[in-house]
Every structure is written in structure tokens, then in C-alpha cells.
N, C-alpha and C positions, 0 to 999 in steps of 0.2 A: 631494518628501520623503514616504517612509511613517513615519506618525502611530503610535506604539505605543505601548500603553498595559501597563505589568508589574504583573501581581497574584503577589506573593511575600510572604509570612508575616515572613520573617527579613528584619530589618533589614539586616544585612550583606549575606545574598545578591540582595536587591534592587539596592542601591549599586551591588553589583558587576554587576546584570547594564545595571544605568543607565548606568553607565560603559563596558561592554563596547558598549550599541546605540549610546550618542549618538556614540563615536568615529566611527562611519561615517559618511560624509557623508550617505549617502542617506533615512539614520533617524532622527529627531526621536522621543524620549519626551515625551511628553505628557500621560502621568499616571502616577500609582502606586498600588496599593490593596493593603492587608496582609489580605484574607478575601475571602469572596466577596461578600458584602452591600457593601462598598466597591467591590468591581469591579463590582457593577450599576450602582450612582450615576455611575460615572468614564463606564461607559459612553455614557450616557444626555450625562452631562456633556460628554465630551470628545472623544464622536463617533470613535475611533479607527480604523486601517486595518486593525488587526491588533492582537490580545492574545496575550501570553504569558503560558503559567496556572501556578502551582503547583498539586497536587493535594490536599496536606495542607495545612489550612489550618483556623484556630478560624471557629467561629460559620456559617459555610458554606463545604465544601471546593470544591476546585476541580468534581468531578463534577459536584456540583449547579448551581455558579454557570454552570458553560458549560452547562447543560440550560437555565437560566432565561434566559441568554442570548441561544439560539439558538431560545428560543419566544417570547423578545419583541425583541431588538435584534439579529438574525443578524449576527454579523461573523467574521473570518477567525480562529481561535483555534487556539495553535502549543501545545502543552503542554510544557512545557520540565521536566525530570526529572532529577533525579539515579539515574545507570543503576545504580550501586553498593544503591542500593534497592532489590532486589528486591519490596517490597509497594508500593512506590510505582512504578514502574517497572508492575508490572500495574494499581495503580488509574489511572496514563495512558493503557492503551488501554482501560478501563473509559470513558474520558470520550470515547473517539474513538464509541462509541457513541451519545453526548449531542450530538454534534456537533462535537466538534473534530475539525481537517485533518489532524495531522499530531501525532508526537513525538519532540520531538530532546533529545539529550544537553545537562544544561547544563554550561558548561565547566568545569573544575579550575579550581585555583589558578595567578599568571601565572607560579609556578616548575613549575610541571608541563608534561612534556616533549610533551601532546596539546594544549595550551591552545591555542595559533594555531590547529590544526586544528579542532577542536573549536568556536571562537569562530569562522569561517569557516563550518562547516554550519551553527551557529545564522543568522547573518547572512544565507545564500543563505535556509535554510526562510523566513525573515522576507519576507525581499524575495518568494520568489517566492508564500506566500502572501497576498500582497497583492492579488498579481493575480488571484486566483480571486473571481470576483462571486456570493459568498456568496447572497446575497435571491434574485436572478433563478434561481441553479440550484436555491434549495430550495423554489422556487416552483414550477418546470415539474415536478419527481418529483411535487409533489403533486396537480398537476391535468391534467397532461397522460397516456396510457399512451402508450408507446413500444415500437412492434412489431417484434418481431426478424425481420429482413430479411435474406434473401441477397442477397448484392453481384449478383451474376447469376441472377434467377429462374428461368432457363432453364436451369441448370446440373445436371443428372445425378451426384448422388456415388453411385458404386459402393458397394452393404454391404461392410463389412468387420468385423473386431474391433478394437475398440482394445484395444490392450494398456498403453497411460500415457498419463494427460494428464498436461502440461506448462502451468504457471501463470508468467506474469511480468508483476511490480507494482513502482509508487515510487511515489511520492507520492498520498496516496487511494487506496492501495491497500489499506493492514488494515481498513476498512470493507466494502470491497467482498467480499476475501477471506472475512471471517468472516460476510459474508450468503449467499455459496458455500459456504462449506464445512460452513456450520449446516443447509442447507436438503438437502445430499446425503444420500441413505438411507449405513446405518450398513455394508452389504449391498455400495458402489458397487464396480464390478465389475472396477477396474482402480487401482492406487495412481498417485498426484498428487503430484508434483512443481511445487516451489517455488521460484521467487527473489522474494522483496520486498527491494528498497533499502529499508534501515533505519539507522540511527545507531549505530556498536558498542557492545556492551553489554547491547543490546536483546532479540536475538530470544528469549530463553529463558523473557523475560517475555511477547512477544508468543505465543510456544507455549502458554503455560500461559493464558495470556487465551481463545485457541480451545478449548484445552480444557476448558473449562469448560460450554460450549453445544455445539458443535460433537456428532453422534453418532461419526465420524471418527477413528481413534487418530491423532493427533498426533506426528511424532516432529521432533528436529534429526536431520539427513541423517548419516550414521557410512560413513566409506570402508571399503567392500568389503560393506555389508549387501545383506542380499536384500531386493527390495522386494516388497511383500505386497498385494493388493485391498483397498480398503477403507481404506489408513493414505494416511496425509500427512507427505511426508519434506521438510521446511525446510531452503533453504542457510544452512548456519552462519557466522559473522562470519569476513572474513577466505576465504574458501575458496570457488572457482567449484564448483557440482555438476554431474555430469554421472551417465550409465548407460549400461552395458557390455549388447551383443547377449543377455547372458546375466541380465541384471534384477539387476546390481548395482551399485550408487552406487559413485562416482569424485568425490573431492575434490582441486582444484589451488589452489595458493594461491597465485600469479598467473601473468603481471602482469593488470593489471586491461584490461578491454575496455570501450569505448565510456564510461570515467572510472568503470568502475564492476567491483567483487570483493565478494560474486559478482556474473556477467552472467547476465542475463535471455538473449544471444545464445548463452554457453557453451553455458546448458542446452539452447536450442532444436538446435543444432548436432550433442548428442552423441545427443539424442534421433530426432532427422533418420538421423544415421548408425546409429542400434542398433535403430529401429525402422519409418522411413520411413511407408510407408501405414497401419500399424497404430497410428497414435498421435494426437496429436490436441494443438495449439499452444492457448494461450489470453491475448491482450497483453490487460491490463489499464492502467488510469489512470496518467501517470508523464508526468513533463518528461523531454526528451531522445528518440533516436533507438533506446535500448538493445532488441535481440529482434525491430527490426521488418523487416530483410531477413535474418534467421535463419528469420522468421516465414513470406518467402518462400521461401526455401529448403526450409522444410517443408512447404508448400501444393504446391513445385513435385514434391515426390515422393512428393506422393498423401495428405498427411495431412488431417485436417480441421483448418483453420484458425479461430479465430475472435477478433475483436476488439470491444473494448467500446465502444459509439454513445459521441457528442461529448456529449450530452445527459448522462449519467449518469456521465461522467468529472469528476473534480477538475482534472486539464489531461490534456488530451488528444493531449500529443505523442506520445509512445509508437505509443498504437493509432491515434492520425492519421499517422503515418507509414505505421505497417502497411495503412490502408488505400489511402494513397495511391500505393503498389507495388504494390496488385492484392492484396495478400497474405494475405488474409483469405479466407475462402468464408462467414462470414457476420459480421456487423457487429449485435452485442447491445446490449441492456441493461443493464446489471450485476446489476436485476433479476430477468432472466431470462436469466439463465448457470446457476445450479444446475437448470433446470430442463432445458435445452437437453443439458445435459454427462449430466443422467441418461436422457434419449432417447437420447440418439445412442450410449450406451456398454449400454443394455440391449434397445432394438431393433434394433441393427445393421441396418434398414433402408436409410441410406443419409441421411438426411433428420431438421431439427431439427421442420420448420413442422409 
């Protein structure tokens, strides 16, 4: 049984989200707290597997309660959001910075026509954040350093230009993303393309969350735009992205690939075909297989590949798949990807080390 403990404000939407986990077999609620100063004590109390956070909330919102959380009781925290919110919707990835994993939609009412579905990704986010071992990973970022390694130290890449990187993220991904894309000069010399698995509803807030730190222009991806140096083009809900030989975004909106619209594989495939050697792959943290033999596909026709270490990932199916195809030409840190993507795209030497 994962043990969950719901911190919601609103009497009502607590009830209901009580009543939406215990139906599962697999979930047990085990506590409730209406602020955050009650969600400290529950935790302390009730030891849970997993928290689900509201963000608005009296006397301490949810920001602060997962910061206080994750400095003193580290456990796996889902932020659960109404997406119709837009200010609330952005102060959720506000908290993915304090330390929460993840943010999902909470669901409609049980006459809304998304409700199954919707009650279904909260469920899966739950369960599968359980299995992330919260203390031990935020233990090794902080004392261990993790050296960015090529798979094969032997391995010679040819200079080339990139002309796009290609980013693909799920789960533990908007952290990792926006320590990337904060960290790239404002200057990078090639526009980045995007898929993160997200909850719909979502991304418009997760854009404006980057933009705010980020030096990077931000954009949601628009079928038939030119892409520019320096900007960052998001797949929008609903719609795979891809790019035309001639640097301009292509939207299809589906079916979906490897259970997922957009794919991580769409993008790596269209960018394979439009730019092959000149471009440059990047699997990020995510359950599931999505992007990681696209990822070979790309590596096999001369791109620079690269995937993020086990260490610094949330789960590491994704890019442990990619590495386990060969598919990678180097295997990073999540820390040190802005650093690596701005070497390799402004000395074209050939090399991150």
C-alpha cells in the first residue's frame, strides 16, 4: 500500500481527492492537513510515501511547506493543481523548485467528460512517485560530483555545427529543464526544441515559469514558424513537434507514439531527417521508453547524442534505455548539460570534456 498523505485548503476538494485515492486498491490516505503548518506535523506524524500539495493555502502555502519539507522530512511531493488556474498553475512549478517531483492536474467533477482520465494520471503520478527514493538521491547531488563521461573515451567526434538541439523530458523533467535553460547564455547559437510529458492544461504555465529566469526567449512551438538562435520552442498540448530541412516547426496531432502526444521520438525522428549530423539529441529523466531508439537513430547519423546519468535522474527509464542501445555519445549530469550543450555548440571542436 502507498501511504498518502493530502494537504488541501478546501474542505470539499480534499473529500474529493480522499475519495478519488482510497478507491484504489493500491493507496491508503493516511492523513489530511488543510495548510502547510498541518502538513509539517502529518508528516512528522504519519510518515507518508507520498504528499499531495495544494499551493494556495492560509498560514503557510504550499511553496513554503514543500521547502520546509524537503529541508527537513524529504518525501516524494506530487503538487496537484487546478490547470484552469493560471497563477496557481505557475506557483506549481514555483514549488518544483523547493523540491517537488512532479505536477498533475487535479481532476474535474465525476460529471466531467476528462474525469476518468484525469483521475487515472493522478493515480499513476502517485504510484509511480513513490518509487523515487527521495533522501538517498538528494543526498548523493549534495556530496557526491558526477563527472560527465563519454560512453566511449576513445571515441573521435568530428567538428561540426549544430544547427538544433533537440530536448526530451517526463517525469523530473521541469527541474532539470529549467537548470538548462537558466544556465545557457542568452547568445546560444542554435534554437532548442522541446517535448516534456506534462498533464494538459499545463504547458503555458510551465513556459511562463521559465521565463521568468531563464535569459532564453521562451516560446509554445506555432506550425510553420521559423526557428531562431537563442529561443526555445515548447510542444504544445495535444500536437507532436517536428522541423522541416528548412528550420520550420511542423505540428501533428497524432496518434500518439510510445502512449505519448507529444513524442519525445516524433521530435528526435524529424530532427534525424532535417538535420542529421548537424544537430544534437538530449533524453532527459522520464519513465518509459519514449525518444530512446530515435535517440539511436540520431547518434547513428552522426549527431551528438547525449543522455542524463542514473544519478541525477528522477527515473531513469528514458535515458537508461538510451544508454543501454549504445545511443548516447555521452551520458551527463543534469548539472552539467547547460554547460556541455554550450561547448559543443560554440567550439565546434568536436568534444564536451
Amino acid at each position: 500500500m502507498i501511504r498518502v498523505l493530502v494537504v488541501e485548503d478546501s474542505p470539499v476538494v480534499q473529500e474529493f481527492l480522499v475519495h478519488l485515492l482510497d478507491a484504489d486498491p493500491s493507496v491508503q490516505v493516511v492523513g489530511v492537513a488543510s495548510n502547510g503548518e498541518e502538513a509539517l506535523a502529518a508528516v512528522v506524524d504519519k510518515r507518508p510515501d507520498v504528499i499531495t500539495m495544494d499551493v494556495h493555502m492560509p498560514k503557510m502555502n504550499g511553496l513554503e511547506a514543500t521547502r520546509k519539507i524537503m529541508e527537513t522530512h524529504p518525501t516524494p511531493i506530487v503538487v496537484v493543481s487546478g490547470s484552469a488556474n493560471f497563477e496557481e498553475a505557475s506557483l506549481a512549478f514555483t514549488a518544483i523548485e523547493a523540491g517537488a517531483l512532479a505536477v498533475v492536474e487535479r481532476p474535474r467533477g465525476f460529471d466531467h467528460s476528462d474525469h476518468a482520465a484525469a483521475t487515472a494520471r493522478l493515480i499513476a503520478m502517485v504510484r509511480l512517485i513513490a518509487e523515487v527514493p527521495v533522501v538517498r538521491r538528494w543526498a548523493r547531488r549534495d556530496t557526491q560530483t558526477h563527472q560527465s563521461m563519454p560512453r566511449q573515451p576513445s571515441d573521435a567526434v568530428p567538428a561540426r555545427r549544430i544547427e538544433v538541439v533537440a530536448i526530451g523530458a517526463s517525469t523530473g523533467g521541469p527541474p532539470v529543464l529549467h537548470k538548462i535553460l537558466c544556465a545557457l547564455p542568452a547568445d546560444f547559437p542554435a534554437p532548442v526544441l522541446i517535448v516534456q510529458h506534462i498533464s494538459p492544461g499545463f504547458i503555458e504555465s510551465f513556459a511562463d515559469w521559465l521565463r521568468r529566469t531563464a535569459p532564453l526567449a521562451i516560446n509554445i512551438a506555432r506550425a510553420g514558424a521559423a526557428v531562431l538562435p537563442g529561443n526555445v520552442y515548447l510542444a504544445p498540448d495535444g500536437n507532436h513537434l517536428g522541423i522541416t530541412s528548412e528550420g520550420r516547426l511542423t505540428l501533428t496531432n497524432g496518434p500518439a507514439e510510445n502512449g505519448h502526444i507529444p513524442s519525445v521520438g516524433h521530435l528526435f525522428r524529424a530532427v534525424t531527417k532535417a538535420f542529421g549530423a548537424h544537430s544534437a539529441g538530449v533524453l532527459l529523466t522520464g519513465m518509459g521508453k519514449d525518444g530512446a531508439q530515435e535517440l539511436k537513430l540520431m547518434r547513428d547519423a552522426g549527431a551528438i547524442t547525449i543522455a542524463q546519468d542514473k544519478a541525477s535522474s528522477v527515473i531513469h527509464g528514458m535515458p537508461g534505455e538510451a544508454i543501454h542501445l549504445d545511443a548516447a555519445t555521452y551520458v551527463i549530469s543534469g548539472d552539467k548539460l547547460a554547460a556541455a550543450l554550450t561547448r559543443l555548440t560554440n567550439s565546434n571542436q568536436g568534444g564536451l570534456l
